[in-house]
C-alpha positions as CSV (number, residue, x, y, z in Angstrom):
1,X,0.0,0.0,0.0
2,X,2.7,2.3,0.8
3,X,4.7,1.6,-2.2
4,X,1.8,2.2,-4.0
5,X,0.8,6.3,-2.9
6,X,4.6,6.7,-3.1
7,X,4.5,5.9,-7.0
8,X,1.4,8.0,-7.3
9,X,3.3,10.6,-5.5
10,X,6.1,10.8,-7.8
11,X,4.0,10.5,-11.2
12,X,2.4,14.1,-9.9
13,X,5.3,15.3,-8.9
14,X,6.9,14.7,-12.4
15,X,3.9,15.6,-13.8
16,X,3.7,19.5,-12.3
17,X,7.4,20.2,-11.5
18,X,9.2,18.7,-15.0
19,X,6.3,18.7,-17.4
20,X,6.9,20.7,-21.0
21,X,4.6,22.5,-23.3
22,X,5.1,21.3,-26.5
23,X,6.5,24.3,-28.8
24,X,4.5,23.3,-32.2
25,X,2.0,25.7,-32.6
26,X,3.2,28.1,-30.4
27,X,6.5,28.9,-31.6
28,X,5.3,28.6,-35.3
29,X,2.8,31.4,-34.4
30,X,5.7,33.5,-32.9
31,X,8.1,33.2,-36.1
32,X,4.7,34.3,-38.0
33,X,4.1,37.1,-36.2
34,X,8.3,38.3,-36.7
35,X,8.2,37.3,-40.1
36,X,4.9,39.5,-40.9
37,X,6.5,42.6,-38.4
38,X,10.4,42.1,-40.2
39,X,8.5,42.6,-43.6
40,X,5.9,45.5,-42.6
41,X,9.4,47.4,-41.5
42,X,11.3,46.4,-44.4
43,X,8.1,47.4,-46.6
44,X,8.5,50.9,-44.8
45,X,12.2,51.3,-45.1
46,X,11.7,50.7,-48.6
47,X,8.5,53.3,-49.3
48,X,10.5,55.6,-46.9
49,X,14.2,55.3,-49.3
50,X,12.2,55.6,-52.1
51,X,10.0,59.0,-51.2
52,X,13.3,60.5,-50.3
53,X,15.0,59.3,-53.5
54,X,12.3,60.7,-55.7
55,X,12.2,64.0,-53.9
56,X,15.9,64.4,-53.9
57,X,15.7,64.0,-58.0
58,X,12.7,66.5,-57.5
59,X,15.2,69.3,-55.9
60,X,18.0,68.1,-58.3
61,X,15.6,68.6,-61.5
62,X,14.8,72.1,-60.0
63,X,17.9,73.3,-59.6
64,X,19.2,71.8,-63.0
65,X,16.3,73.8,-64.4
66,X,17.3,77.1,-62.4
67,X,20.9,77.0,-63.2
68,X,19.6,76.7,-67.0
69,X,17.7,80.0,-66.9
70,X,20.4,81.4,-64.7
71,X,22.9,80.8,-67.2
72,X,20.4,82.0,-70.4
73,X,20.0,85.3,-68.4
74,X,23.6,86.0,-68.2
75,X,24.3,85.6,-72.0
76,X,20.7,87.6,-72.9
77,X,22.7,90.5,-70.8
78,X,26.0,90.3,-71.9
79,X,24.2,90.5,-75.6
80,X,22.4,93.4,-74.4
81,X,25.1,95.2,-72.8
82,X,26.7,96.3,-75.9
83,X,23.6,97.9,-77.5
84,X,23.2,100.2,-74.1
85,X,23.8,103.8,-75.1
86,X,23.3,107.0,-74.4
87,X,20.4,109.0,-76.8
88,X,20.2,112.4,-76.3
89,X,16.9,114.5,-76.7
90,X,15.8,118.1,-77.8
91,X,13.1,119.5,-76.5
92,X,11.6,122.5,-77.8
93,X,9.1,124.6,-75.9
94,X,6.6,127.2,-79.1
95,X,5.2,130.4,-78.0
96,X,1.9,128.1,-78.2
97,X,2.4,126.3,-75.5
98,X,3.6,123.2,-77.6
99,X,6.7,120.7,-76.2
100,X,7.9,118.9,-79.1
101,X,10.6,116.1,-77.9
102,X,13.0,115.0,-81.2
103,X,15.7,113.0,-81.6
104,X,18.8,114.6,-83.5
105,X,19.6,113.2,-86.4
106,X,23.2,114.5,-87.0
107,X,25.8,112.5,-84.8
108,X,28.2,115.3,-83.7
109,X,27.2,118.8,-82.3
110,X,26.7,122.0,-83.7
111,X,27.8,124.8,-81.9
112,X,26.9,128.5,-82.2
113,X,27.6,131.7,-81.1
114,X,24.7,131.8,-78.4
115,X,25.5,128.0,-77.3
116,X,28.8,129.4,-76.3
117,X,27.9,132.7,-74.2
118,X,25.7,130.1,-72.6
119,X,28.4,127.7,-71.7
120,X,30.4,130.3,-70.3
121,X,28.2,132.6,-68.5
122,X,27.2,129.3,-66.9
123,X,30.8,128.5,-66.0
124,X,31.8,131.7,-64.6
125,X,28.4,132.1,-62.3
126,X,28.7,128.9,-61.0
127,X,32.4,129.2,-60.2
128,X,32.4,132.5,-58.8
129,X,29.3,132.5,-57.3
130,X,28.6,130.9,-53.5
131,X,25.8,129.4,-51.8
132,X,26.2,127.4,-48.7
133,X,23.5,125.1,-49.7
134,X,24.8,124.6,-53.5
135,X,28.0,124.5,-53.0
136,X,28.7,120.6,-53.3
137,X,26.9,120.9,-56.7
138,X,28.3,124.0,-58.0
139,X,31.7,122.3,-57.3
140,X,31.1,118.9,-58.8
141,X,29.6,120.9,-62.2
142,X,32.8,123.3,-62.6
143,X,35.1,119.6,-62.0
144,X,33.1,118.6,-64.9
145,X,33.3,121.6,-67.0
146,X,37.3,121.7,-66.4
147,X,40.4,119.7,-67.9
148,X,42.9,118.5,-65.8
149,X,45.0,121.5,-64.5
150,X,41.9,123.9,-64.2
151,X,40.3,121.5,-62.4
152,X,42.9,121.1,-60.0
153,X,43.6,125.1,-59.5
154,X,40.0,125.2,-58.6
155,X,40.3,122.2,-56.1
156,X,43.4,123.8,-54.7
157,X,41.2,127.1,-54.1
158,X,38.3,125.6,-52.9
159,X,40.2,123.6,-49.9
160,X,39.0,124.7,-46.1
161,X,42.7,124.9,-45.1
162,X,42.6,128.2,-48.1
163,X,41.8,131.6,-46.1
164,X,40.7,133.0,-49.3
165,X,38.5,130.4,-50.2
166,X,34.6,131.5,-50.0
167,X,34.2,128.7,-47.3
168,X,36.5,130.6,-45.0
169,X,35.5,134.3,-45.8
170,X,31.4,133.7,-46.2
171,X,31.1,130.3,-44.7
172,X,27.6,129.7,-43.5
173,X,26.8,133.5,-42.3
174,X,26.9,134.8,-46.4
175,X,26.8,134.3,-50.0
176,X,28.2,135.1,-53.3
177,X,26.2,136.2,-56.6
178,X,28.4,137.1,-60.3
179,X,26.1,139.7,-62.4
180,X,27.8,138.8,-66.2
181,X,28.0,142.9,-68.0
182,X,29.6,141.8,-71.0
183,X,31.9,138.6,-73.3
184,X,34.1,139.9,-75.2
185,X,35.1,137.2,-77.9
186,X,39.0,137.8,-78.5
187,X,39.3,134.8,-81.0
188,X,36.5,134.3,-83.3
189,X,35.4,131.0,-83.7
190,X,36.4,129.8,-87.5
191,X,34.1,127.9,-89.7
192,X,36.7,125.1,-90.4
193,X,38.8,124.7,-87.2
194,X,41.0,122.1,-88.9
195,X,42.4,124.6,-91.1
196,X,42.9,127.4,-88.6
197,X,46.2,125.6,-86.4
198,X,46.5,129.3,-84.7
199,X,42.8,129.4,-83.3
200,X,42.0,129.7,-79.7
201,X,39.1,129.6,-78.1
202,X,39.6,132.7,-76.2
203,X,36.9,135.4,-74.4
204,X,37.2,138.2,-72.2
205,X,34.3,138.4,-69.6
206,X,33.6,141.6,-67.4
207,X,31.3,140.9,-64.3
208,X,31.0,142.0,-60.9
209,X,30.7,140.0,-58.0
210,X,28.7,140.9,-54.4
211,X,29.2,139.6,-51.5
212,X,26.0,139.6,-48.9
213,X,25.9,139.3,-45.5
214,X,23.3,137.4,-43.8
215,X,24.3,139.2,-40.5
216,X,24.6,142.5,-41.5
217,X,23.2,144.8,-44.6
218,X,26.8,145.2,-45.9
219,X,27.0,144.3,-49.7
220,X,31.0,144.3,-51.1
221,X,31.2,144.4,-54.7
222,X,33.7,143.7,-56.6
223,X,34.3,143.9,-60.7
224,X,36.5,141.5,-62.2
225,X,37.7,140.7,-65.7
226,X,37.9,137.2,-66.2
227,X,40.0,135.8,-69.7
228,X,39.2,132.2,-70.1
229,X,40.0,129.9,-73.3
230,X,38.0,126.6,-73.9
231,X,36.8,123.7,-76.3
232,X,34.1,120.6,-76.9
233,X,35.3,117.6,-76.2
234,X,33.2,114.0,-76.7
235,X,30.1,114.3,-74.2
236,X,30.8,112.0,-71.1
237,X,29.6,108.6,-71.3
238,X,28.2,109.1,-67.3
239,X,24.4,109.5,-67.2
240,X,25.0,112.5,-64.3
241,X,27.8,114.0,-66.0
242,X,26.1,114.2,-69.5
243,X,23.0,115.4,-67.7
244,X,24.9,118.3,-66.8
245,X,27.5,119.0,-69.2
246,X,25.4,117.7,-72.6
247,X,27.7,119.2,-75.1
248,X,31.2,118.5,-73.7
249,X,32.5,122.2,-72.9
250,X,35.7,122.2,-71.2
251,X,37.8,125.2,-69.9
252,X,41.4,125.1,-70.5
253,X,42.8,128.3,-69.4
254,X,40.8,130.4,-66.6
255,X,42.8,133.5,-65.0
256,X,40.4,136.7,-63.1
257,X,41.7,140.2,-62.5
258,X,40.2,142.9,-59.7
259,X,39.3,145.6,-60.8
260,X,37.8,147.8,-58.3
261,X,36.2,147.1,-54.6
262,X,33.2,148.7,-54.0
263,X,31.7,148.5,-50.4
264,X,27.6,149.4,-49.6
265,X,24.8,149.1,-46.7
């Protein structure tokens, strides 16, 4: 009898300590279920590479594109570039009221008698003359209107460190005006200069220039003859210097002379 529960004993002992599942179905599920997650990923991976591929090539065709147009843009300007010019206008302003605005038709310049006094009483007001508030432009124009050496005696004149330039003796308390009386043409312009070698451009200007005080009433006068030569060069290519100096007049030689010093209030 005893032999016998101990027998029973050990068959459930064996049976609830040492007793294994079988793995069949079980495992077989498992390796399903990794199988079908291992291929959802790699299905992802794959979608995932292949959005990125195809908008990389999306961005790559784009900027193939824009370098293209980039590139047609640059030669279209540097075909255009050579055709930019310069076209001067006339303008003329009737008695009527009509503007009429013409191209010329002739390539050079003609100059005339009145063309010239204009030029130069022009010149002379605008370097003898003084404004506090003009004065960067009145100096830029008469740099323009000058060659070389004239342009550097005027510079040299016009420095701060110069007690007689009008920056030192009016500065900001006074001004300058130039009253033209009379041009005196010394040299007549020829009708073909290339045959007259000896010809200068040469003038003799009388003027008189008056000082005013912005303090005081005082007015100082002063007459002056002015002898100045000059010629026409080729029109600057520069839009700001061609807008001011459209026909190329140039001063070569500039020298002024007091005459007398007259002094009101």
């Amino acid at each position: 009898m005893i032999f016998f529960f101990k027998k029973i004993l050990s068959k459930l002992y064996s049976i609830t300590f040492f007793y294994k599942k079988p793995k069949g179905n079980y495992l077989s599920k498992r390796d399903n279920q990794e199988s079908n997650q291992f291929s959802e990923v790699k299905s992802w991976a794959e979608d995932r590479f292949i959005s990125l591929l195809v908008s990389r090539n999306r961005y790559r065709i784009i900027s193939m594109i824009l370098v293209i147009i980039l590139i047609l843009q640059l030669i279209l300007c540097c075909c255009l570039i050579p055709i930019q010019h310069l076209q001067p206008l006339l303008i003329h302003h009737y008695s009527d009221g009509r503007v009429v605005i013409d191209r010329p038709r002739k390539t050079h310049i003609t100059i005339d008698r009145t063309q010239i006094e204009n030029d130069i009483v022009r010149y002379v007001v605008n370097r003898e003359s003084y404004d506090p508030a003009a004065y960067a432009e009145q100096y830029h124009l008469i740099m323009w209107m000058s060659d070389e050496t004239i342009a550097r005696q005027y510079a040299d004149f016009q420095r701060s460190t110069n007690k007689s330039s009008p920056i030192q003796t009016l500065g900001n308390h006074g001004y300058r005006t130039v009253h033209i009386d009379d041009i005196v043409f010394l040299d007549q312009l020829p009708t073909d200069i290339k045959k007259s070698l000896d010809h200068h451009n040469l003038a003799e200007v009388h003027a008189v220039i008056v000082d005013h005080s912005l303090n005081t009433s005082v007015r100082r006068s002063q007459a002056v003859t002015i002898m100045l030569s000059w010629q026409y060069k080729q029109p600057s290519t520069n839009p700001d210097v061609r807008w001011r100096n459209w026909d190329g007049f140039q001063v070569t030689h500039y020298q002024i002379k007091n005459n007398n010093l007259v002094v009101k209030s």
